[in-house]
N, C-alpha and C positions, 0 to 999 in steps of 0.2 A: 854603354857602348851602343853605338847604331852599325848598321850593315849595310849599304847599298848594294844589289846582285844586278848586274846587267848580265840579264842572258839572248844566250843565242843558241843554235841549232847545232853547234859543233867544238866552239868555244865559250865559255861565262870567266865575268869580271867582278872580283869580289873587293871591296872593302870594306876597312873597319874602320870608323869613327870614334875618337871619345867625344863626351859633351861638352868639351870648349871649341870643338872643331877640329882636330890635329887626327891626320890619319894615320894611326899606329898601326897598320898592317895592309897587306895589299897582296893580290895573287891572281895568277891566270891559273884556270882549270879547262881541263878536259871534258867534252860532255863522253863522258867512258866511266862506267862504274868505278875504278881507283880512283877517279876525278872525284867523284862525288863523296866517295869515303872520307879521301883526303881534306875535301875541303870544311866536311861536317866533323871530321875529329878537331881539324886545326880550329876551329870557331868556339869548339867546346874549350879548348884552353884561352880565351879570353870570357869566359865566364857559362853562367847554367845557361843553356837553349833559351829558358822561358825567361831569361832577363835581357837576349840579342833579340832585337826586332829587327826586321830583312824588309828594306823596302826593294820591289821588284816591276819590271812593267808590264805587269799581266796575273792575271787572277785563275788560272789552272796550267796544268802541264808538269813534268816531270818534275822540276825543281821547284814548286812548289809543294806538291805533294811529298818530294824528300823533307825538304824544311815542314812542313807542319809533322809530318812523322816524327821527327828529330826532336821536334817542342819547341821548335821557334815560333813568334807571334809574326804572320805572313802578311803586310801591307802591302795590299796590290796600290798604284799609282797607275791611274790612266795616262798613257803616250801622251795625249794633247794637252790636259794638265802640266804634266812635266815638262812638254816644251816649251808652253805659255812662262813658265819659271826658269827659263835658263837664260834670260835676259840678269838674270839675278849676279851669275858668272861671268859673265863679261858680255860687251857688245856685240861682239864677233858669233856669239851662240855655236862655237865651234862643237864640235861631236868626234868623240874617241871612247871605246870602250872604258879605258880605266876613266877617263874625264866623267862617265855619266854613271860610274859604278859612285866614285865621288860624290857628284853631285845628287846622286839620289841616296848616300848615307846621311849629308848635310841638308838636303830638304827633309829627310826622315827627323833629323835632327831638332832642326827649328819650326816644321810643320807638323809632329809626327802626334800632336796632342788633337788634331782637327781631321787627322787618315781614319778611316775604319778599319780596325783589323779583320782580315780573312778570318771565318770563323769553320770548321771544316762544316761540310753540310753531314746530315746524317746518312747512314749506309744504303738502308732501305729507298730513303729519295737521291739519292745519290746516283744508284743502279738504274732506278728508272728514269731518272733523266738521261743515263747515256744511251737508252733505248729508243728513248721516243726522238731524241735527235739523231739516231743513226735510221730512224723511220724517216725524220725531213728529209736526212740526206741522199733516202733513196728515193723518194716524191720528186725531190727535184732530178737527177737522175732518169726517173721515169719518164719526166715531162720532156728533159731532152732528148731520150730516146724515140718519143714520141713523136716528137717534132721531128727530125731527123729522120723518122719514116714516111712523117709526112709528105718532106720534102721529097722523098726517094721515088714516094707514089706520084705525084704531082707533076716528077719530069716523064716517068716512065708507065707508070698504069695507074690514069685518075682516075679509074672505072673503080678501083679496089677500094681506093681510096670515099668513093662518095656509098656507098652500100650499104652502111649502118650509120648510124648517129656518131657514137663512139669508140673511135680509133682502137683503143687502148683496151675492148671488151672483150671477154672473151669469144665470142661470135665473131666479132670482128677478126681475131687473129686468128680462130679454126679457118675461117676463109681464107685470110691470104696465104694462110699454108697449103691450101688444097690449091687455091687459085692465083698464084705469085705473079701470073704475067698474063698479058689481053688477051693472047694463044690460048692457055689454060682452059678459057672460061668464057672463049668463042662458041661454043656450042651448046653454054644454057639456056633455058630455055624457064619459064615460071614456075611453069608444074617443078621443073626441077630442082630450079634455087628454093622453091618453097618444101619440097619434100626434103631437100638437105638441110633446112631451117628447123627442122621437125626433128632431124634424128641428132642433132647437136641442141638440144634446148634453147631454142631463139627465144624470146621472152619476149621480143619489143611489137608483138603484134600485128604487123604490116603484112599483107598478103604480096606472095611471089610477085604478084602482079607490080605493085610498089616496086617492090626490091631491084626487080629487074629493071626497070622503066630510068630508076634512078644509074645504076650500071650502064645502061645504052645513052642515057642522056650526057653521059662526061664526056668531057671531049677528049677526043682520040690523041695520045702520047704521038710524036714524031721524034723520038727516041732509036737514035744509030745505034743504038748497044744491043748484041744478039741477044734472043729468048733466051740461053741462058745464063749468061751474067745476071741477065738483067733478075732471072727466078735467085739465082745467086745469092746477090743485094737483099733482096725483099725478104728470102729464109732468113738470112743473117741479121736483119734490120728485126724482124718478128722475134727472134728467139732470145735476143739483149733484150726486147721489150719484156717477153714473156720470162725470162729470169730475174728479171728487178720485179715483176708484180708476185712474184714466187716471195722475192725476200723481204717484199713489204709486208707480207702476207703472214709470212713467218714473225717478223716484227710485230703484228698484234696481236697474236696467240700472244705474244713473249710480254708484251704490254701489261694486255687483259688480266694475263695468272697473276704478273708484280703488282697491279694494281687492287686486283682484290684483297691482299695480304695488308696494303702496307696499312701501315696507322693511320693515316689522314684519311683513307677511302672513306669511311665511314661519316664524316666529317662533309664531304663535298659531295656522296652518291646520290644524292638524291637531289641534288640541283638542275631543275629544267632542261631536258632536252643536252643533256652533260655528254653520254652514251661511255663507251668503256672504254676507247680506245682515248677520248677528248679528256676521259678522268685523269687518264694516266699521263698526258702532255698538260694538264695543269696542276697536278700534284708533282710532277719533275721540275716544273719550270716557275712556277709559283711559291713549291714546297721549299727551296731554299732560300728565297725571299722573305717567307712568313718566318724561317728560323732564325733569322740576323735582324731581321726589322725589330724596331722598338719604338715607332708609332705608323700608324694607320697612314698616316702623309707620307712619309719615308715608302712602303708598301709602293704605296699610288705610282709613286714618282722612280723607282727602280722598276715595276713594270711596266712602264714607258708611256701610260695614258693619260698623265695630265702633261700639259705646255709647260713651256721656259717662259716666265716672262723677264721682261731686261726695262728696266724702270730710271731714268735717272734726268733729273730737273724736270721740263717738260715733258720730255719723251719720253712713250711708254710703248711697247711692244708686246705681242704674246705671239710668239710661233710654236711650230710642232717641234716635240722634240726629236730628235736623231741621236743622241750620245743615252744609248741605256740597251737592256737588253733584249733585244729583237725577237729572241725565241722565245722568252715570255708575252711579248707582247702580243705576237704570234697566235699563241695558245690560248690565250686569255681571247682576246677577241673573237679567234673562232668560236671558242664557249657563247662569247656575249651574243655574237649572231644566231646561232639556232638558238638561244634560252628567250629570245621577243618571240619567236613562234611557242613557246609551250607554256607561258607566263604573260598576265595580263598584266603583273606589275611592270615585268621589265618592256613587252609592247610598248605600255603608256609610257614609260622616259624615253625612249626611242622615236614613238610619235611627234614626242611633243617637241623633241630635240628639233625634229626634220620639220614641224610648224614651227620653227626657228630658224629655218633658212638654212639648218646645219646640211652638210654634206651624207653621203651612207657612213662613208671612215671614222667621220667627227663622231658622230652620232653613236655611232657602234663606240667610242674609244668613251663618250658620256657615257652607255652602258654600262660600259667593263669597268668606271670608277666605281662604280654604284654597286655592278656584283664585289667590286673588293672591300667595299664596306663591311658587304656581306658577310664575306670570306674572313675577315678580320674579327668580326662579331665569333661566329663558330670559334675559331682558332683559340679565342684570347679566352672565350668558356669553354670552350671543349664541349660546343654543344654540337650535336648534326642539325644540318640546316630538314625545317619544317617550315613547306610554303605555306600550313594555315599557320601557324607561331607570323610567318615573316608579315604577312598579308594584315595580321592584328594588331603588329608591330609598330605604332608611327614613328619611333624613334630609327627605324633600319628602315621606312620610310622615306623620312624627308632628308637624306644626302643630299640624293639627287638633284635637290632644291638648289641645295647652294653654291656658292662661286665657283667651287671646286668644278661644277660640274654646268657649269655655265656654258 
């Protein structure tokens, strides 16, 4: 039997296939707990869990994780795959919940030898990848709140706004609390701004004299909005800023402790310039790549740093790719760019890339093929990476050499 699941956010579409194609069962569910009992009891009477494979379109979320619970074998199907194949059902490519519950029991069916099955990731990287991506999620958050005060200073008090380097520091935000509006902070004066630079730890060095010079040199708001709306705005704009760097904050204590624990740290700690927060966003986002993968190419190409190429009679192409997983690629690259500062092996491919006319991206994305060598080497012996082993090494070497990394 195959299973096709079209899910959705409030309603899912189930079918059951047998292997001549005939659909012997068919149901709408609730997304509501009896929804799900119902439809994981009803599946079991057409046979054991682990002999229904569920093709689905999408690789995490509730009904997923019920189905591998359950013992089903979970074939995620990418959307654009599966749409590229619905020419296969008729011209028209028409779209209906049950029609695609269908159609993805019968592509399970005649395709399901060339799918990979979901394989669950383990607990330990499991946990720490929902960590480090609810850290992205609040970086980006950060960055819009940041912005967005940006802006707030720029209509209304660019003086606040040009005073320190960065917005987002803490120096910076003791100020605009003290000093929210050009009123506020009409009457500093150097000696002053410098003596309150002193008793909040300024670190960035600049004598009062600086600080202020750069304060009087903004240009003056012509902002209608009274002094204090306008202090209003700016408290409220600072303190969304200063509660996301609280909870990103809290996210790498939360990181660091998962990260020292898990199994793989020991494996990847000591790689160049790695640091503890960067270990933990490539053991979540790597770690369950290394545990599915079953060659070093496969690796490569689910953490999104080699090219597509599209080859056929004369024409031949190589672009970037875009369909694979971003937040690994993400995390792996950050790795590869600080590891050419702390590593003469990884500088020299790096060099040598950009004495090849390559771009920073490209270049850094040659890196990060080359650390997954690496990575793949550790993994497959279970050894912890040693930069004098790696450096003696020419075999974890000469990757970088080849096409792959062209």
């Amino acid at each position: 039997m195959f299973i096709g699941w079209d899910w959705a956010t409030e309603t899912h579409d189930v079918t059951v296939m047998d292997d001549t194609g005939k659909r012997v069962d068919r149901w709408e569910l609730a997304h509501t707990e009896e929804g799900f009992a119902k439809t994981l009891a009803r599946l079991r009477k057409h046979g054991d869990p682990a002999d229904l494979p569920v093709a689905i379109e999408t690789s995490r979320g509730l009904a997923v994780d019920r189905l591998l619970a359950a013992g089903h074998p979970v074939v995620p199907v990418h959307p654009n795959a599966f749409n590229a194949m619905r020419a296969r059902w008729g011209a028209s490519k028409a779209k209906t919940d049950a029609g695609d519950s269908m159609k993805l029991a019968d592509y399970l069916r005649t395709d399901g030898h060339m799918l990979p099955r979901l394989e669950p990731t383990e607990q330990a990287t499991l946990d720490l990848q929902a960590l480090t991506r609810q850290r992205a999620d609040h970086i980006e958050a950060k960055v819009a709140a940041v912005n967005q005060l940006a802006a707030l200073l720029d209509e209304h008090w660019p003086g606040g706004k040009a005073v320190f380097y960065e917005l987002d520091s803490d120096i910076a935000m003791a100020f605009l609390e003290r000093y929210p509006t050009p009123a506020s902070a009409a009457k500093l004066t150097a000696g002053r701004l410098e003596a309150w630079c002193k008793r909040h730890g300024y670190s960035g060095k600049k004598p009062g004299s600086v600080l202020i010079e750069r304060l009087r040199s903004a240009p003056k708001a012509a902002s209608r909005l009274s002094d204090a709306v306008v202090e209003q705005l700016v408290r409220v704009q600072v303190q969304l800023v200063q509660g996301i760097r609280a909870t990103i904050r809290a996210a790498d204590k939360a990181i660091i402790t998962a990260a020292e624990t898990h199994p793989y740290a020991p494996l990847f700690a000591t790689l160049p310039r790695i640091g503890k927060v960067s270990l933990g966003q490539v053991i979540g986002e790597i770690g369950p790549i290394l545990e599915r993968a079953q060659t070093c190419e496969q690796l490569i190409a689910e953490a999104g740093v080699v090219p597509v190429t599209r080859a056929s009679g004369k024409a031949r192409t190589v672009s970037f790719r875009f369909a694979t997983n971003r937040r690994a690629r993400v995390a792996l690259t950050t790795f590869a760019d600080n590891s050419r500062h702390g590593s003469d092996w990884a500088a020299k491919i790096y060099n040598d890339a950009r004495a090849r006319k390559k771009r920073h991206p490209h270049a850094i994305r040659i890196l990060a093929r080359a650390w997954l060598r690496v990575m793949w080497a550790c993994w497959r012996n279970g050894a912890c990476y040693d930069p004098v082993i790696h450096q003696a090494n020419s075999k974890i070497n000469t990757p970088a050499d080849t096409p792959l990394a062209a």
